[in-house]
Z-matrix of the N, CA and C atoms (Angstrom, degrees):
N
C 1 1.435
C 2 1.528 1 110.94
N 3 1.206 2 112.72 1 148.09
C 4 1.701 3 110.18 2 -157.09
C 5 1.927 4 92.79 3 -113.67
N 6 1.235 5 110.08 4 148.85
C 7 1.298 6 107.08 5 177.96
C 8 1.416 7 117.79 6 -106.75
N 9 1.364 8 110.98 7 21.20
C 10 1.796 9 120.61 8 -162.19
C 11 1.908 10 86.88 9 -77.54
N 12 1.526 11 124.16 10 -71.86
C 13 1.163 12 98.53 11 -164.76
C 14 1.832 13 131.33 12 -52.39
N 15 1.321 14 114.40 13 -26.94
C 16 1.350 15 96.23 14 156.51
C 17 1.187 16 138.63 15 -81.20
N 18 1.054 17 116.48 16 -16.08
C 19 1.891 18 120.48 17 163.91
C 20 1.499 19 86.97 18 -62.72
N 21 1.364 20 148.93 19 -74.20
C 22 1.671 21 127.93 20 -177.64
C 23 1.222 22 108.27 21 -40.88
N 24 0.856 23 135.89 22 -17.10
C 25 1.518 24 129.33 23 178.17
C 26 1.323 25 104.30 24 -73.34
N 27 1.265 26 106.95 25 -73.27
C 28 1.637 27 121.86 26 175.34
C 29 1.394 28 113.41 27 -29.10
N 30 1.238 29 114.12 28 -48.25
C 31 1.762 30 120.09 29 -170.25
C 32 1.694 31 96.16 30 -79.37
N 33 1.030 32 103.49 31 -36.02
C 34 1.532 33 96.55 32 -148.94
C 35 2.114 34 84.73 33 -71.28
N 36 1.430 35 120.24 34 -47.29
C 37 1.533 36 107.54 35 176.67
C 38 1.228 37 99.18 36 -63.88
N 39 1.395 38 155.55 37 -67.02
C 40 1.002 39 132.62 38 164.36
C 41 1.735 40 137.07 39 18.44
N 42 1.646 41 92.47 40 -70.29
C 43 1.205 42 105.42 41 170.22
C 44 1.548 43 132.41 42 -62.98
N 45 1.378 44 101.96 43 -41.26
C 46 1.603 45 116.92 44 171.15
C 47 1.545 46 121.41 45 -32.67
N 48 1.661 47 109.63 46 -57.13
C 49 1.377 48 112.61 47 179.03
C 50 1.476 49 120.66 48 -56.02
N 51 1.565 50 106.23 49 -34.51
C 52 1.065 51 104.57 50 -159.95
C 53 1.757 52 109.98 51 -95.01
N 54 1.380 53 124.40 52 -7.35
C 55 1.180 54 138.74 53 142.06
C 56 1.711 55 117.45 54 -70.17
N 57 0.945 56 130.28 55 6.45
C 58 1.508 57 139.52 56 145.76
C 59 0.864 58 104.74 57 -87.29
N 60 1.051 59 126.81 58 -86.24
C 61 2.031 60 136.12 59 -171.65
C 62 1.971 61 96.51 60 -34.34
N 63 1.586 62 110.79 61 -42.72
C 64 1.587 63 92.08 62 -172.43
C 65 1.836 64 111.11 63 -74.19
N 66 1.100 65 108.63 64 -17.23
C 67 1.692 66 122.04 65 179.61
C 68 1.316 67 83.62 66 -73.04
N 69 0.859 68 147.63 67 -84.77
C 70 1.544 69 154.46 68 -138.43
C 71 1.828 70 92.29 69 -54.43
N 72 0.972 71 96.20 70 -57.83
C 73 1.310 72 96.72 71 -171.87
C 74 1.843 73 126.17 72 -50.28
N 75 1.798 74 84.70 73 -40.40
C 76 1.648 75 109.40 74 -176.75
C 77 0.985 76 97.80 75 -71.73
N 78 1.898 77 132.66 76 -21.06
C 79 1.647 78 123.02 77 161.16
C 80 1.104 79 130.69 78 -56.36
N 81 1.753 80 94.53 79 -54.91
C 82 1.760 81 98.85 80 -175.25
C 83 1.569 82 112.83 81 -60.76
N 84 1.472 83 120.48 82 -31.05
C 85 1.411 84 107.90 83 -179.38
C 86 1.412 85 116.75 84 -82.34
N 87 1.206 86 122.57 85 -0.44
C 88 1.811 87 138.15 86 161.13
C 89 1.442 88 112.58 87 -67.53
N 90 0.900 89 98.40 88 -42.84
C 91 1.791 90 127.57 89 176.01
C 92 1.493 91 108.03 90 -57.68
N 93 1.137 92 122.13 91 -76.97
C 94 1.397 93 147.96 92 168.51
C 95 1.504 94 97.39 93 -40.63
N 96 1.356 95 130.00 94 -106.27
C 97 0.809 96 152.98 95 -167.36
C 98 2.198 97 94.23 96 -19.97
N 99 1.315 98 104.57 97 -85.55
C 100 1.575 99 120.77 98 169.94
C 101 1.369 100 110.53 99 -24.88
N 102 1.565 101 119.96 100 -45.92
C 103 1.750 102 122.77 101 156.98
C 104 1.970 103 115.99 102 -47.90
N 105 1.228 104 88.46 103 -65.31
C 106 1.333 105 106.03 104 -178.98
C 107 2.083 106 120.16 105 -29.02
N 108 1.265 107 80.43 106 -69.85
C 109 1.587 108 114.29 107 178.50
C 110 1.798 109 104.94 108 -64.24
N 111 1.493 110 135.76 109 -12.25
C 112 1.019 111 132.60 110 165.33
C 113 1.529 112 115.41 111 -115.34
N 114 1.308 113 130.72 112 2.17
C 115 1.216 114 157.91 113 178.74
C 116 1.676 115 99.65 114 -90.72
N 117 1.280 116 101.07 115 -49.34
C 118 1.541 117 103.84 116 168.50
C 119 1.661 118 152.22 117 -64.86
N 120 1.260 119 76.07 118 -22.01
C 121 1.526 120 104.91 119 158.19
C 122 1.010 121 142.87 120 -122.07
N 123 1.553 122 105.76 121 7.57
C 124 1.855 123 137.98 122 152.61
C 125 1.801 124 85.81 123 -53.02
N 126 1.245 125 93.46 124 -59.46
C 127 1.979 126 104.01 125 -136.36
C 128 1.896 127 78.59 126 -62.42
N 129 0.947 128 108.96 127 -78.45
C 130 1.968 129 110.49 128 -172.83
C 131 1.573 130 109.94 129 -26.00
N 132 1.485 131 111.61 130 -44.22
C 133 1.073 132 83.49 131 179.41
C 134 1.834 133 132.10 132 -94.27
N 135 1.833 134 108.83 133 -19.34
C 136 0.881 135 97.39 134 132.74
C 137 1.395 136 158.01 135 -48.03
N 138 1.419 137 117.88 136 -6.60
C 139 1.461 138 140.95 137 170.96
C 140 1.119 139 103.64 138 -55.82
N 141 1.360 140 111.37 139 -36.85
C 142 1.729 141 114.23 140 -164.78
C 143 1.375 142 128.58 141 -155.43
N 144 1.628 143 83.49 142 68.95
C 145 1.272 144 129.80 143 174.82
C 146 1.559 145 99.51 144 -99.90
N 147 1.715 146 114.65 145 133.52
C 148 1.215 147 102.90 146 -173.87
C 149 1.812 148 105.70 147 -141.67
N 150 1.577 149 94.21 148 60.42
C 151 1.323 150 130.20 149 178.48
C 152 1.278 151 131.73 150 -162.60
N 153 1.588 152 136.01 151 121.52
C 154 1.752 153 108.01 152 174.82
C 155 1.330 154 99.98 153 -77.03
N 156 1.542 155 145.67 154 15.39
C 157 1.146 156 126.38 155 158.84
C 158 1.235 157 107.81 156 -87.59
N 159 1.272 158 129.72 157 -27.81
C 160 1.741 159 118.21 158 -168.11
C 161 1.507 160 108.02 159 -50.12
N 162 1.476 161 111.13 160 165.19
C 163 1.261 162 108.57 161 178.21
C 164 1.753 163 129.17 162 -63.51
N 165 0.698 164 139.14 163 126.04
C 166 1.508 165 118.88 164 164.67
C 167 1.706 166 142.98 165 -57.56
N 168 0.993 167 152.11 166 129.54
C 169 1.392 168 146.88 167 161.23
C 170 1.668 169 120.18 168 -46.45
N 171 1.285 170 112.56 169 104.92
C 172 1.480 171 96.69 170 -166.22
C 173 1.659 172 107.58 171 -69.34
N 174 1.189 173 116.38 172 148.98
C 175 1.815 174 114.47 173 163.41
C 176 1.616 175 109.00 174 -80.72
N 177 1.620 176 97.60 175 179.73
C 178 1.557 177 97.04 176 178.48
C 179 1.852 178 89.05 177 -135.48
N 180 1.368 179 84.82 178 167.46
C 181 1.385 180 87.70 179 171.29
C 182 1.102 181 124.89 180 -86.65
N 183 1.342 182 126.33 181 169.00
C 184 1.012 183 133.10 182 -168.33
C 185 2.044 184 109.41 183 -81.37
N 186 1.268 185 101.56 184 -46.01
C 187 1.564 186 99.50 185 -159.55
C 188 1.887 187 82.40 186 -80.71
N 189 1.210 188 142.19 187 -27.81
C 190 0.850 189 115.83 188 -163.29
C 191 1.661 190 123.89 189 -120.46
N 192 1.198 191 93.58 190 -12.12
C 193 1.316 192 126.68 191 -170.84
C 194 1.552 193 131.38 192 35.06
N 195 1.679 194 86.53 193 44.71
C 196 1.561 195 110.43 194 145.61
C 197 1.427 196 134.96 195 -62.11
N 198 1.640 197 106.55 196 174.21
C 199 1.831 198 82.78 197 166.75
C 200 1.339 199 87.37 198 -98.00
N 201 1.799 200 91.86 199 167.27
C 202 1.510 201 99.71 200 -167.72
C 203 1.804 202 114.21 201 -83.00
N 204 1.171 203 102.66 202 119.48
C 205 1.883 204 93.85 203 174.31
C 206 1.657 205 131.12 204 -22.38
N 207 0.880 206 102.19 205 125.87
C 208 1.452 207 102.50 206 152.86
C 209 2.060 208 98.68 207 77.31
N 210 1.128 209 100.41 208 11.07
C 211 1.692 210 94.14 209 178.00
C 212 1.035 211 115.33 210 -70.21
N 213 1.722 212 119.19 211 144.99
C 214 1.092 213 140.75 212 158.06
C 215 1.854 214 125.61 213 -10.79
N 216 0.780 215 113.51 214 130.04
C 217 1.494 216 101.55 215 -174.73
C 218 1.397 217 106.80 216 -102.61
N 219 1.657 218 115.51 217 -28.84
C 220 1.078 219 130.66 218 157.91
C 221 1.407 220 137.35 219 -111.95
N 222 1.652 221 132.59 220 153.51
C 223 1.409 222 113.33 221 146.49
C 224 1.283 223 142.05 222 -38.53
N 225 1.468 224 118.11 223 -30.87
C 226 1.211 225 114.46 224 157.34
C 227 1.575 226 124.23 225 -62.33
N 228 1.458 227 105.03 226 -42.92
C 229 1.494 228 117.67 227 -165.03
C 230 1.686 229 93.30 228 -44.47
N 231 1.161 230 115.38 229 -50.36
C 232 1.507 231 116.81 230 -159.29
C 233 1.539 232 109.18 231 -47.74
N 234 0.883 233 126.55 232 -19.75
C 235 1.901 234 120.69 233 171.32
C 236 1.327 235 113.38 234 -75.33
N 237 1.146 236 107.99 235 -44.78
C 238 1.858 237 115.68 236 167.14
C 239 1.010 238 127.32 237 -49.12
N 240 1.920 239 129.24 238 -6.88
C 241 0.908 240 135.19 239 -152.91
C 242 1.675 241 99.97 240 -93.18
N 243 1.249 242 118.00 241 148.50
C 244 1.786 243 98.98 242 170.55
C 245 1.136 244 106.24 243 -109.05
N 246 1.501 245 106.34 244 169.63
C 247 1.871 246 128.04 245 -153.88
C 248 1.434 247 95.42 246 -49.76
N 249 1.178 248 120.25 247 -48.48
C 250 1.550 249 123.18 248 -159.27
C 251 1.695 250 110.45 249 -59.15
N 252 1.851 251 95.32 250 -52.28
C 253 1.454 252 109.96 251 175.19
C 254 1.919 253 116.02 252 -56.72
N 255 1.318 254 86.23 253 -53.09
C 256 1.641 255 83.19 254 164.33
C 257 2.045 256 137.58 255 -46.55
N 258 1.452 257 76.16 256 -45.00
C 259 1.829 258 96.89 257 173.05
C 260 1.541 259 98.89 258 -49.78
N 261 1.393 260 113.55 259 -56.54
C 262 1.726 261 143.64 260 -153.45
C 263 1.544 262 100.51 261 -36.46
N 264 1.871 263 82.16 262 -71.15
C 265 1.401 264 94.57 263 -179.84
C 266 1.870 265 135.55 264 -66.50
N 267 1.536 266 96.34 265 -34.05
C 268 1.895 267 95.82 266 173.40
C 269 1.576 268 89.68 267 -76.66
N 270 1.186 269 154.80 268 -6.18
C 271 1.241 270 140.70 269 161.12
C 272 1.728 271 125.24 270 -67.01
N 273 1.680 272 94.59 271 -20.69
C 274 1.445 273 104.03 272 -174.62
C 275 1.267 274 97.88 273 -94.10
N 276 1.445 275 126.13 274 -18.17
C 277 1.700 276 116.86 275 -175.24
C 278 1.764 277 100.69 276 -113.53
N 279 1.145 278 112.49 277 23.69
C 280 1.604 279 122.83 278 178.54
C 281 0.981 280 110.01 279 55.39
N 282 1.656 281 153.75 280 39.12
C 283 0.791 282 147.10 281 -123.39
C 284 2.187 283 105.14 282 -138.90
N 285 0.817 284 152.24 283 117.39
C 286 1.602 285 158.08 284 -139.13
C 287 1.693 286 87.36 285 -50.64
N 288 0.878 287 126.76 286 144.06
C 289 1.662 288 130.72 287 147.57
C 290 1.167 289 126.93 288 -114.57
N 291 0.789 290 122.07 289 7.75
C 292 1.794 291 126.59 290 172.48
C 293 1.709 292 113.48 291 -67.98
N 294 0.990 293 121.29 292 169.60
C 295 1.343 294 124.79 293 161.40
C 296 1.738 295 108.11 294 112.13
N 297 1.279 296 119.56 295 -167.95
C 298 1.705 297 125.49 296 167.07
C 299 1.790 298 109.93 297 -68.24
N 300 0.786 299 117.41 298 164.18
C 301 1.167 300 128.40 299 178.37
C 302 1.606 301 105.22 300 -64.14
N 303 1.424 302 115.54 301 -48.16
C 304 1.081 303 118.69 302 -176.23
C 305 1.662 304 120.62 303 -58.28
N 306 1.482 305 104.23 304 -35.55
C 307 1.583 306 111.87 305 176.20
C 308 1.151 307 134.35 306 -56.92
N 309 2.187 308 96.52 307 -42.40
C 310 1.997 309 128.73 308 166.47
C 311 1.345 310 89.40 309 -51.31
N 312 1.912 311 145.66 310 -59.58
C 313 1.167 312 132.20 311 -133.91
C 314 1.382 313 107.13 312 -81.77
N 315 1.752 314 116.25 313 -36.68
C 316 1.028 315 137.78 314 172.42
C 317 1.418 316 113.11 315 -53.91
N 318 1.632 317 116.09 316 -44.78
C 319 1.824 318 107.12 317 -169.00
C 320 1.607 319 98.01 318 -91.78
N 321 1.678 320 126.35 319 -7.57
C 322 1.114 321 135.58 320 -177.39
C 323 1.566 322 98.69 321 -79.22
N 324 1.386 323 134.70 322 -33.85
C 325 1.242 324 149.52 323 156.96
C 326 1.490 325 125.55 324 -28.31
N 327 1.811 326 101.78 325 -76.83
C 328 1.331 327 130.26 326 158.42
C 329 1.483 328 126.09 327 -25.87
N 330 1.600 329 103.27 328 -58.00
C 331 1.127 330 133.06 329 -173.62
C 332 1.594 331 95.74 330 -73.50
N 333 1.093 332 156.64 331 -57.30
C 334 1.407 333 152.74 332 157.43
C 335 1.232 334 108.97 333 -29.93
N 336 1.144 335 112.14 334 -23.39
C 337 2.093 336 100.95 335 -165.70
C 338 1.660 337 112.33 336 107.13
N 339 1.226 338 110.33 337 -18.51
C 340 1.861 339 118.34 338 -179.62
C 341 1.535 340 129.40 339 -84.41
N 342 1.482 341 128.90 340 143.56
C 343 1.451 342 97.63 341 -178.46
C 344 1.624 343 111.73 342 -88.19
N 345 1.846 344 88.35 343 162.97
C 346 1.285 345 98.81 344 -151.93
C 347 1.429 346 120.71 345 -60.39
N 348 1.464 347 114.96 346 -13.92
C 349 1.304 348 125.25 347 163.65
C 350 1.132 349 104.26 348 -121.00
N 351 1.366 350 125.97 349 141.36
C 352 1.316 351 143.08 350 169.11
C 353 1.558 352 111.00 351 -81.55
N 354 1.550 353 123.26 352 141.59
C 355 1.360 354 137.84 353 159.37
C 356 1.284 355 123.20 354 -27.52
């Protein structure tokens, strides 16, 4: 009795997982990417915004490429934001969080499309 057709068996489930895991993968960078590409034209057009009252462009996140909770509606809004909420969001665009609060608000700024200090 020959054992070749179940070793094809073996390989062939074998293979399955790892053709999931590569879909999965070909998601998350669909994902990403689809964030990316609307994140990008958040930031431009927030670029040129020529008010902290005007509205803002919301971003999305990155892993999911939602918009991100709880964002700012305004340039101003963004000081109102608390540490945690702040963390929230450079966490949703992968973005460093370390530093003073003042530095997160500043690269949380950047990251919108705005400069990092305002006038």
């Amino acid at each position: 009795m020959s054992s070749k057709p179940s070793t094809q068996k073996a390989s062939a489930s074998a293979a399955m997982p790892e053709k999931d895991n590569t879909s999965a993968k070909i998601n998350q960078i669909e994902t990403r990417q689809k964030a990316i590409n609307h994140n990008n034209v958040a930031r431009v057009a927030n670029s040129h915004l020529t008010s902290a009252a005007d509205d803002l462009h919301v971003l999305h996140s990155l892993k999911t490429a939602k918009p991100i909770d709880r964002f700012p509606g305004t340039a101003k809004d963004i000081v109102k934001l608390s540490d945690t909420l702040v963390d929230a969001m450079l966490l949703a665009l992968e973005e460093e969080r370390k530093g003073t609060r003042d530095q997160k608000v500043e690269r949380l700024r950047v990251q919108f499309g705005l400069k990092a200090n305002p006038a």
